[in-house]
N, C-alpha and C positions, 0 to 999 in steps of 0.2 A: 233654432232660436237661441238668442243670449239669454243666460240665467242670470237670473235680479232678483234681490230685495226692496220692499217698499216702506220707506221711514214715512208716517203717517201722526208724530207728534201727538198721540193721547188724543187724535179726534179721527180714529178710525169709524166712529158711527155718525160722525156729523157729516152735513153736506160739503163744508172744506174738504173733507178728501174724496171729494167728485175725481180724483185724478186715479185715485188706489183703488174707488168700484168700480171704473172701468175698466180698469187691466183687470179687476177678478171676474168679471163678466164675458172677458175676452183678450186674448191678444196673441197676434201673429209676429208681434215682434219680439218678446221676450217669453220666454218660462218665468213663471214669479214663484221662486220657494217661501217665501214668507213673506212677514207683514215685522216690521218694528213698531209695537204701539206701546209703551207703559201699560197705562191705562182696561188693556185687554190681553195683559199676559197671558197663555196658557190656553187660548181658545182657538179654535180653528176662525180665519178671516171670512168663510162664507155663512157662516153660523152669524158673524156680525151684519153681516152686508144683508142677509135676506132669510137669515133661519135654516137655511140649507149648507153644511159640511160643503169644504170644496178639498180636502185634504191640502189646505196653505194655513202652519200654523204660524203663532201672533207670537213674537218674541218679547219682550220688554226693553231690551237693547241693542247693540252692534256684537257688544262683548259676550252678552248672552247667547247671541243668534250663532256665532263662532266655537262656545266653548259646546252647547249642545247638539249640533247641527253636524253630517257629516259633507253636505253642499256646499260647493265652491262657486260661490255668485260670480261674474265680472263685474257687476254695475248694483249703485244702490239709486235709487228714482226716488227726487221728493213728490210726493203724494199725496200732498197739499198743495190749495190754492189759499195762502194766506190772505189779510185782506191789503190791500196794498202794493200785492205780488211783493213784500220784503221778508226776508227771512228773520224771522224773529232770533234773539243771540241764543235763548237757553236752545234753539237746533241745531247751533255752529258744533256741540261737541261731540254730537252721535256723528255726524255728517263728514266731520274730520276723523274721527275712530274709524268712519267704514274704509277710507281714503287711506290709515296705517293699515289695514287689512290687505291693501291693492286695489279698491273697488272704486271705479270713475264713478263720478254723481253725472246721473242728468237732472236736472231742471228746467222749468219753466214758470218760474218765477221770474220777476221784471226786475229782480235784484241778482247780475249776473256774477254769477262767481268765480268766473272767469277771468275779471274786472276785478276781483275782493285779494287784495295782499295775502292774506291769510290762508285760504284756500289754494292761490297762487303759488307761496310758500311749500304748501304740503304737496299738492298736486306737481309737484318738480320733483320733489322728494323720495318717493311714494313712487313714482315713475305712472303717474295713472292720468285719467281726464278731466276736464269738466267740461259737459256738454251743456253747454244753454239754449235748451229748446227754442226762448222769445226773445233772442237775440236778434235784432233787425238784419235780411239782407242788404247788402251795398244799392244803391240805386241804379246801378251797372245792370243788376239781374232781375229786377222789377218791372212791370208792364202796364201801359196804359188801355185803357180800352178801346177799341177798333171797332166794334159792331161785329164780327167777323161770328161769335155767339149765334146772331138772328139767322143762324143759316145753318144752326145745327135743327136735325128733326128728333133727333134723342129726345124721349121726355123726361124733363126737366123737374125733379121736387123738393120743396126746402120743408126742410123740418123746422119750423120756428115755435118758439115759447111763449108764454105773455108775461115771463117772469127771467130770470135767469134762474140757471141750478133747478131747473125743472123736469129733466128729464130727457132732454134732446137728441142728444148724443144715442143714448141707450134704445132709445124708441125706434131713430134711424137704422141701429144696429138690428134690433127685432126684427125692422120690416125689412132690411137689406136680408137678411136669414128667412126668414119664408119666403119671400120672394125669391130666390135661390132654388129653395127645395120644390119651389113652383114649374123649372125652369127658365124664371125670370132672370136672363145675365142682365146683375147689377148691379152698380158699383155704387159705394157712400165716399163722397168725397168731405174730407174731414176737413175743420176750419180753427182746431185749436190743438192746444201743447198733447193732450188725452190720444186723440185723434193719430196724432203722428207717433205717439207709442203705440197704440194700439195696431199699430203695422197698415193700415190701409194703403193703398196703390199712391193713390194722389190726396192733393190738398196741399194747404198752405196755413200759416198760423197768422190768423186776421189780422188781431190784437199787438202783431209784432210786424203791423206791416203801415209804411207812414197814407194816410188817407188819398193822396193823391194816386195811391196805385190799389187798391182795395177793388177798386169795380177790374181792373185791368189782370190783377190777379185772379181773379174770379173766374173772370173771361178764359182766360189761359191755362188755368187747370183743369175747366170744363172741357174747352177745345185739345186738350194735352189725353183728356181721359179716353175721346170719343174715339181719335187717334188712336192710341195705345190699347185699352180694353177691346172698347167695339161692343158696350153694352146696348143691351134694351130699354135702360130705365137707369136715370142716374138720379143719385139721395143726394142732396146737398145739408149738410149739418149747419144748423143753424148757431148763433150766438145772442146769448142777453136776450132783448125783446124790442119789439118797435116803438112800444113806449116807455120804459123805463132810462129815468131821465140820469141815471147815472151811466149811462153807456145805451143809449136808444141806436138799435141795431137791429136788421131784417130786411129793410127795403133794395139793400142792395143784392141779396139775393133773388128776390124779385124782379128785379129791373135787371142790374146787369148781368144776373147769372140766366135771365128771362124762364124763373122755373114758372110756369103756369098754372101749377097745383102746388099744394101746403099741406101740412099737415099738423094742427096745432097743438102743443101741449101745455095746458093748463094745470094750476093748483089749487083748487076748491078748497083747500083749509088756510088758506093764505089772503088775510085782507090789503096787505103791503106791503110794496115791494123791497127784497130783502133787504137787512138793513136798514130802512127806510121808514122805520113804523114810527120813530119820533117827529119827523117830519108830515105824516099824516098821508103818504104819497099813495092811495090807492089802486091797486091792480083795475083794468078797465075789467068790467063784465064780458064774459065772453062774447058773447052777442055781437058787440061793440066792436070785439078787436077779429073777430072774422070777417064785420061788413068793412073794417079798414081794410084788412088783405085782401080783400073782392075789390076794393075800389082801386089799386096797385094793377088790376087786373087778372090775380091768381085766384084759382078756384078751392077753398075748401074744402077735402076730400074725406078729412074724418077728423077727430077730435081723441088726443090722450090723455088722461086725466093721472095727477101726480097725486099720490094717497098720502103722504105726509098732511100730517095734523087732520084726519078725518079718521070715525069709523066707518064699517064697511055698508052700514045702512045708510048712513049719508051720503057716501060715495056711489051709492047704488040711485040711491035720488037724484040726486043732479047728475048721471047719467041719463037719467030716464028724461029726465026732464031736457037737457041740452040735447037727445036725440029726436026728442018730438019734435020740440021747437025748430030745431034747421035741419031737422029731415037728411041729418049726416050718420057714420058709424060712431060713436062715443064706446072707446074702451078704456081699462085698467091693463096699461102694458105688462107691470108688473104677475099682476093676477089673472089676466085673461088673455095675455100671449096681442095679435094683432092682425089675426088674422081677417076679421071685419073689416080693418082697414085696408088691407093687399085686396080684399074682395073688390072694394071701391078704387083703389089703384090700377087693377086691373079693366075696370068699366071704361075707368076716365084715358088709359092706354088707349084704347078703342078706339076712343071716339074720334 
């Protein structure tokens, strides 16, 4: 694996750097030696991310990370998703210091720096790269949809949210990991910038693909995976939510990717969608947003709940309660692993 640092801008605990918890969670594509946070100099990165030591400490700078350190990274990975996908300026100057170092940036930000004079400049200089993860393919290597899909018997399952930054990604990861240890071969095929650091086989980065070819991609990484792998059970990672009206997204995993199970992840401490709270924009009730994903024609197979903004007697409540009510597995990925839910993956393989 290539050895990286992760520039995470002073919001190593927020949900913006949804990009930096996944690589500490996992990844087959890089070793991560550190974390550059300001904000949490001095502290081990898994002690932030979840209370748990992962031996990856938090530097405060590039300079820092260099004079301390006796690690030779190749790559520094922005580890933020700002809002805007632009890189804010006060990042331009750790970003360019890792770049005097030798260290190519990736990103996946919608602000390519590949494209930025500046960056351009040093990255020539420097003799190093910049990788733009959501940098659009040419339309040459893009794909429209064929139906060609309706003829896989692979079972099909999208992790979808009713929020974004809910948890999705991670959840697929848990279940794609017990299901393994099950000897379930099965593969997650990823759909965002996270996704594709995290080393996975296949996938594509949605958000960076123009909408005429989004179902056709879809198609063709599923048919690329069934090919190639030869799994039991493929995870499709989900994006955003079906109804959130800033980026309303999920049905084409449904439809075109034809997964016929789900598995949803909700956030009970969350009245609005992010962002969203001065516009009033409320998160549907769960209820609500599984009889929509039944009505698509996918079946419900368990429920993850995101413990931001709850304690654990609340969380334990509307567990109880979302399990009675639709008679599905409701867990805490985080706190109760997921394996209730593989129990019910495994019924609905069956059937």
């Amino acid at each position: 694996m290539d050895k990286a640092i992760v520039f995470t801008h002073n919001l190593l605990a927020e949900n913006f750097a949804k990009t930096c918890h996944g690589l500490l969670r996992g990844t087959e594509r890089f070793e991560i030696l550190s974390v550059i946070d300001a904000a949490h100099e001095g502290k081990d990165a898994g002690t932030i991310l979840n209370g748990s030591p992962l031996g990856i400490p938090v530097y405060s700078s590039i300079a820092q990370f260099f004079k301390h350190s006796n690690e030779r990274p190749e790559f520094c990975i922005v580890g933020v998703a700002f809002p805007g996908g632009v890189l804010p300026k006060d990042c331009r100057k750790e970003l360019l210091a890792a770049m005097d170092h030798g260290l190519s940036i990736i990103c996946g930000l919608h602000h390519y720096l590949s494209e930025d004079p500046e960056f351009q400049s040093s990255a020539i200089n420097n003799k190093v790269k910049l990788i733009d993860i959501r940098k659009p393919k040419p339309v040459s290597e893009l794909h429209f949809w064929t139906g060609k899909i309706l003829e896989v018997t692979v079972p099909i399952i999208a992790i979808l949210g009713s929020d974004c930054a809910v948890g999705k990604r991670t959840t697929a990861r848990f279940i794609m990991e017990v299901c393994r240890s099950r000897g379930i071969k099965t593969e997650m095929i990823y759909t965002g910038q996270t996704g594709w650091m995290q080393g996975y086989s296949h996938g594509f980065i949605f958000d960076a693909t123009p909408n005429d070819f989004v179902s056709g991609e879809i198609e063709r990484v599923i048919l690329e995976c069934v090919d190639k792998s030869k799994p039991d059970l493929i995870l499709l990672e989900g994006q955003s939510s079906l109804r959130n009206p800033s980026g309303p997204c999920g049905s084409e995993f449904l439809l075109s990717g034809n997964a016929k199970g789900a598995v949803l992840v909700h956030p009970p401490g969350r009245k609005y969608f992010v962002d969203m709270e001065e516009l009033g924009l409320q998160i549907p009730e769960i209820e609500d947003e599984i009889e929509l994903i039944q009505k698509y024609g996918s079946k419900v197979i368990g429920v993850g709940l995101n413990e931001e903004g709850c304690d654990m007697g609340q969380l334990r409540s509307v567990q109880r309660t979302i399990s009675k009510k639709m008679n599905i597995p409701v867990v805490l990925p985080l706190t109760d692993g997921v394996n209730e839910i593989v129990d019910g993956i495994q019924t609905f393989m069956n059937q």
